[in-house]
N, C-alpha and C positions, 0 to 999 in steps of 0.2 A: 410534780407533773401528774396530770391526772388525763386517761384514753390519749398518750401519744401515739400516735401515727406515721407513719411515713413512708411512702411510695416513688419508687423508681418507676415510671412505667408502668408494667405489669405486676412488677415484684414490688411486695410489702416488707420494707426493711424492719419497721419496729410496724407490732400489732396493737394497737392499745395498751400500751404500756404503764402504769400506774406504781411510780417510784418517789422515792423523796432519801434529800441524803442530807449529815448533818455533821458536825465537825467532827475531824477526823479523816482518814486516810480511807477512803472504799478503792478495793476493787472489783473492777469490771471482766468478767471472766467468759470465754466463750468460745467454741470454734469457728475457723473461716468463714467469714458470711451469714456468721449467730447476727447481726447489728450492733456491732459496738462502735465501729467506727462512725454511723450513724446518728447513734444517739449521741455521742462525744460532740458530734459537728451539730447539730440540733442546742445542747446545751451551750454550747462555745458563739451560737446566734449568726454564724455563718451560715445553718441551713435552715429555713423553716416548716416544720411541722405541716403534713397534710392534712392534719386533725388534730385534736387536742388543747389542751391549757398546761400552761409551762409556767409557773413564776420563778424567777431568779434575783436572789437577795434579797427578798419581797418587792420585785419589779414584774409586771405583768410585759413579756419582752417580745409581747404579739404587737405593741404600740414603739412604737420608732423613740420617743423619748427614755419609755423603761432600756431596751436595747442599748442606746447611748449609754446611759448609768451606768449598765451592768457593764458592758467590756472595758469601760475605765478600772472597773474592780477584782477582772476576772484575769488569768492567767490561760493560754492555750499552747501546747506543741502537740502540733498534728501529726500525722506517719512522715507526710514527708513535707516540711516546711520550707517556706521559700525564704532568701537572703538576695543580699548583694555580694555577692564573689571580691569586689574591690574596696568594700565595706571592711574597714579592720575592726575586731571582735566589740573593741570598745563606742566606734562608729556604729557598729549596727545594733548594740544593744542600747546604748543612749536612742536610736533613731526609731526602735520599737517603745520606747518610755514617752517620746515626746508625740507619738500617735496613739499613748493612751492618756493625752494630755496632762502627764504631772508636773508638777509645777516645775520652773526650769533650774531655780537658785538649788534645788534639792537631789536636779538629775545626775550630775557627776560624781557622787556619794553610791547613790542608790547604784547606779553601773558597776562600781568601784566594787560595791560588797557584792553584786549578783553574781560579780566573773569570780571574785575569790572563793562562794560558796561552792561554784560548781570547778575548782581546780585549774584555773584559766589566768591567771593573775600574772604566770610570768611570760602569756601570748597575747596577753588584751591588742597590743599595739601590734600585730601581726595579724596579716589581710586573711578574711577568712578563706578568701579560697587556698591558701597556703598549708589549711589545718588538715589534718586525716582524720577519715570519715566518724570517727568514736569521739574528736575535738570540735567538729563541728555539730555533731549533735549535742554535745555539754553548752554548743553555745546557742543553742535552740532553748536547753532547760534554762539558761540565766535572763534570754528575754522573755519567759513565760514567768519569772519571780521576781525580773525588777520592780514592779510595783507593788511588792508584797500582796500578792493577790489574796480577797477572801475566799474565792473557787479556781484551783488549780487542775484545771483539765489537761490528760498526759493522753497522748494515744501511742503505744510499744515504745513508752520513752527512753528502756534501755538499750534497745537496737543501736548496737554497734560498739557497747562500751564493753571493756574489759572488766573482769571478775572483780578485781580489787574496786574501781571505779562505778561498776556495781552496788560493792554492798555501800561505797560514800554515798552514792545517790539513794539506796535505803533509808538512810540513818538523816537524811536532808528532808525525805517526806516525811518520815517519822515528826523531826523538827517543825515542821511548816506547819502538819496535820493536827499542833497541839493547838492554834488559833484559829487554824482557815480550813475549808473541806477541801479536799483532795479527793479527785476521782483518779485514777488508773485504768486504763485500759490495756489489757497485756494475753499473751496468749502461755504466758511465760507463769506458770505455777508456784516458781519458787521465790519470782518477786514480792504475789501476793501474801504467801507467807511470810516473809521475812517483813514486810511494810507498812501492811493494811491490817485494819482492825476490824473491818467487814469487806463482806464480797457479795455481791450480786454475780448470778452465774445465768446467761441469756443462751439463747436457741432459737434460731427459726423467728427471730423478730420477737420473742416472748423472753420474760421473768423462767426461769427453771425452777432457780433455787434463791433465798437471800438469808446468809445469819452472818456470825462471825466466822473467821477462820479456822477457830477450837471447833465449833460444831463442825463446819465443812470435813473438817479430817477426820471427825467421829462415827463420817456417814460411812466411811470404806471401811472393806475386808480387816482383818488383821494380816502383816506382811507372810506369804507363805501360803492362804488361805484363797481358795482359788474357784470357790463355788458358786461366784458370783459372776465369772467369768474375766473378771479381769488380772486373775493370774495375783491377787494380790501385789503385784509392783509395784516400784516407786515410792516416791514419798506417802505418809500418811494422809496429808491434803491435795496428793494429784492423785491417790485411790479414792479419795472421799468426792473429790470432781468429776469422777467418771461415773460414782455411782450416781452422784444426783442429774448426773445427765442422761443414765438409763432411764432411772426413775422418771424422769419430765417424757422421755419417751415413751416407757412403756404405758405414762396416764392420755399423752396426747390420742395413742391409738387407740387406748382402751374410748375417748370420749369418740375419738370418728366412728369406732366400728356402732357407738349405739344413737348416731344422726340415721 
């Protein structure tokens, strides 16, 4: 993507944004209202760009037919995804495959393995509205990979799962991220350590920071170490996120005060 854009009204969600991601697992890091949720919905081709060029899977998906290609290919769970309540798991994950038109001799398989990846195998046939809230999200992750997707867009995909169910879903992006890219969007520090191999860290509709996770945690304090103002806590990579989020602050004002 190269100058994205995007405007609510008056508010500028992503400022010109100039990113590109490549296999493997990124995460998307930021706080409330940084745009990540934005950009997620932007790449996902639910929302479009007030500005900018976007290619996805080398589709230009400003043109309706690249758009078609790409969501056959692409995997999406938003913050809060919609279903059918009287839909049973295995109903509506089949019913999300056959609206990213795969072929049909091949859908009952593909269903088959998406519920057992995400731990679902012994409720496929139980009505989703039946599930608690941490099972119905698992059934959100299995129709965002029934079609083994080449870009796996996740917005706070662990919301609502348990700690154990957690680190499964870790070790499932890890799996996926060795073929297909993987964005994550999470507010949750400890996922993208444990998952991702790079992070993008946004503010204010802009880029902050981008490397791997080893440098992100290289950028903070040592624990104890407290001169930097953030008391040294926490993990080594949620000190190293606060720093680069100073950082991007303290350059944004240094560049306003010299306009």
């Amino acid at each position: 993507m190269a100058g994205l854009t995007v405007r609510h009204r008056r508010t500028v969600a992503l400022d010109a944004v100039d990113l590109d991601f490549g296999t493997g697992v990124h995460g998307l890091l930021g706080p409330n209202g940084a745009g990540k949720t934005s950009l997620i919905r932007v790449l996902a081709t639910v929302a479009a760009p007030t500005a900018g060029r976007l290619t996805l899977l080398g589709h230009d998906v400003s043109a309706h037919r690249g758009r078609t290609e790409v969501r056959r290919r692409l995997g999406y769970l938003p913050q809060e995804f919609g279903y059918y309540p009287g839909f049973t798991v295995r109903e509506f994950v089949a019913y999300v495959a056959w609206l990213k038109e795969m072929p049909a001799a091949g859908v009952p398989d593909a269903v088959q393995y998406a519920v057992e990846r995400v731990g679902l195998a012994d409720r496929a046939d139980a009505k989703v509205r039946t599930l608690s809230g941490g099972m119905v999200r698992r059934v959100g992750i299995a129709q965002a990979i029934v079609n083994e997707p080449e870009l796996l867009l996740l917005d706070e995909p662990t919301a609502g799962l348990d700690p154990e169910q957690r680190v499964e879903f870790r070790a499932l992006l890890r799996e996926i991220g060795e073929t297909a890219t993987v964005i994550v969007s999470t507010h949750l520090v400890e996922d993208v350590a444990a998952a991702c191999t790079r992070v993008t860290v946004v503010e204010s509709g802009r880029v902050a920071w981008r490397g791997t996770t080893r440098e992100l945690s290289a950028l903070g304090p040592e624990a104890g170490d407290g001169d930097d103002g953030t008391g040294g806590e926490g993990s080594a990579i949620e000190r190293g996120y606060t720093a680069a989020l100073r950082a991007h602050r303290a350059a944004s004002a240094t560049a306003a005060g010299t306009r």
